[in-house]
N, C-alpha and C positions, 0 to 999 in steps of 0.2 A: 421850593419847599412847600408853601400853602397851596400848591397844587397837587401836590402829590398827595396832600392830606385829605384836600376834596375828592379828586378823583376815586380815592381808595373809599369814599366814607358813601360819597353821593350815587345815583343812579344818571343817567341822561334826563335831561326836562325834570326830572326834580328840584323841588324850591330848596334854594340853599337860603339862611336869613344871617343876617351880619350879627343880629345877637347872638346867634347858634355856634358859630366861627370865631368870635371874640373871644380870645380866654387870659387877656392879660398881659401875653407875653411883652407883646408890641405894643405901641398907642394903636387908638383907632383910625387916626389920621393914615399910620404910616399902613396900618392895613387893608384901609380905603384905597391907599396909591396904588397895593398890592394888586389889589382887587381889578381895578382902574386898569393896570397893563395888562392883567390876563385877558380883559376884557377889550383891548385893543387888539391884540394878540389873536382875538378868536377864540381861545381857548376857556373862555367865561363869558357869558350876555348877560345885561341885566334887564332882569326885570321893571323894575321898580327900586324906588329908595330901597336898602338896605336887602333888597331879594334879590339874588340871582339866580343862575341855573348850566350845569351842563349841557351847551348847543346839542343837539341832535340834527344831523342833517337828513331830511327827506328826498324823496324820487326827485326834485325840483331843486336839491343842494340849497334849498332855506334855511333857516334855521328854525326849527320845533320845540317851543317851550312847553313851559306849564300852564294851564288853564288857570281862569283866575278862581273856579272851584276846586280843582285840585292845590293852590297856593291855600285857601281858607279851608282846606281840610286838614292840610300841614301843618298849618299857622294856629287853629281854634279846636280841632276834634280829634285828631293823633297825632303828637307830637314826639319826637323820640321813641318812637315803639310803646308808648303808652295813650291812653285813650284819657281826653281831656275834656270833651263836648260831645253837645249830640245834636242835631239839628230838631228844631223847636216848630211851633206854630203849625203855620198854615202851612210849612213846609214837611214836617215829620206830618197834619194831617192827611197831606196829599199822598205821599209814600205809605203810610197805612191804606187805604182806600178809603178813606172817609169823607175826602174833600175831592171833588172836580176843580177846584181853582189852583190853577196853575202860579205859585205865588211869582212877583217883581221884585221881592226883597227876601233875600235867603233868611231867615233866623236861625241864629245857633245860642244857646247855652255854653258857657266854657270857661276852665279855669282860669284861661290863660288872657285874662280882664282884667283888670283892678280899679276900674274907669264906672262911672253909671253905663246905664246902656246906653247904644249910642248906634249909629250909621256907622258900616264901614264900606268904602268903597275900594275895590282893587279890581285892576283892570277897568272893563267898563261892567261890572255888578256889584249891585250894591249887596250888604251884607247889615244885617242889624244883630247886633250881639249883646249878650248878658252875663253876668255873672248866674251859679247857678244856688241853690237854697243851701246845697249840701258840696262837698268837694265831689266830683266825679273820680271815679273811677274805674278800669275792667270790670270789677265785680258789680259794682251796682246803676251801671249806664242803662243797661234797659230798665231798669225800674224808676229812674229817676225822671228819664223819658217819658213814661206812660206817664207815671202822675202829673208832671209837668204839663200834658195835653188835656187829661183830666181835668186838672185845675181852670180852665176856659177851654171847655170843649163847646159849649152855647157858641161860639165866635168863629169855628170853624167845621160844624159839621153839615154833610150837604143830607142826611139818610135819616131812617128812622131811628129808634131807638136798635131793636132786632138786628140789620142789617150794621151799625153800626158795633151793638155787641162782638159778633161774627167776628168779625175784624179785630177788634181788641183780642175776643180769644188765640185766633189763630198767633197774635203777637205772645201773649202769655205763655201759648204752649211753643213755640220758635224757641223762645229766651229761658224758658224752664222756673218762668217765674212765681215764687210759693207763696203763702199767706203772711208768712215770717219776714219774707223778703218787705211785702208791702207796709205791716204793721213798723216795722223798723223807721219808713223814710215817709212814711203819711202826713205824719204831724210836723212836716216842716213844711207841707204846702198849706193854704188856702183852705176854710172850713167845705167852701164848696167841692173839691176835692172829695171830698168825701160823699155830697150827694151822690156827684154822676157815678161814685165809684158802686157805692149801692143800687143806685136807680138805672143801672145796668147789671147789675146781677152779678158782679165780679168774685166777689167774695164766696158764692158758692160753688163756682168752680176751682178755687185755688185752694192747694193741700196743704 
């Protein structure tokens, strides 16, 4: 039975999480055993504590899981078909262009914390997470994002000031983001937040 609920719900190498799966019916114990034979069985691998996954067999009949970034994308920045987190730091400044350093330790922002920040390790990458200023949501993750790198952008940009602009623009204009959008969620960051936001010129491009 709890397989036929996975199978129907999950993909292949997708992270399945024992709190996602637990709904009460059973103890956790007696779910765990559940889990425990599928995964004798072949028919479940685990992961990690409380993550499994759908085996996928490769040209080599392995078995192909999930990445331990695609588990912390599951796990911290989409969860259920909703958008919870965004990745942060030196990591969102490197995927912008702003930064050449390749970060060691992923950061993400996300609701899905109720802990101070902290290291997370899964698999072998480390992961450091936070809670965010505002709740995340679809509608306002790019914006929450930007300001968030704003807020200490001194700490991770490698460019000038111009070159660095560039880059934010192009992000502003991708995500359609307006002046309303910004005035909204500014004052829940950091007063310097608002330097770079000026002393980049942000404000007279946005509608």
């Amino acid at each position: 039975m709890i397989y036929e609920l996975i199978a129907k719900k999950y993909k292949e190498s997708e992270p399945i999480f024992f709190s996602d799966i637990y709904d009460g019916a059973i103890s956790k114990s007696a779910l765990t055993q559940q889990l425990s034979t599928l995964c004798k069985k072949g028919l479940l691998a685990k992961y990690d504590n409380g993550i499994y996954y759908l085996p996928k067999k490769s040209r080599l009949k392995s078995s192909v899981g999930p990445t331990a970034d695609t588990i912390a994308r599951y796990k911290y920045i989409f969860k259920n078909g909703k958008t919870t987190g965004y990745y942060s730091g030196n990591t969102f400044a490197n995927q912008l262009g702003i930064s050449t350093q390749v970060p060691n330790v992923i950061e993400i922002v996300s609701n899905n914390t109720n802990s101070a920040p902290r290291n997370v390790r899964i698999g072998n990458r480390k992961f450091y997470v936070r809670k965010p200023t505002t709740s995340i949501t679809d509608d306002n993750v790019y914006i929450l994002q930007m300001l968030d790198l704003l807020s200490n952008l001194d700490n991770y940009s490698d460019y000038d000031y111009e070159d660095i602009r560039k880059c934010f623009l192009k992000f502003i204009d991708a995500h359609r983001i307006t002046r309303k959008d910004v005035d909204q969620y500014i004052r829940s960051f950091p007063l310097k937040t608002f330097r770079f936001y000026y002393e980049l010129r942000l404000d007279n491009v946005l509608t």
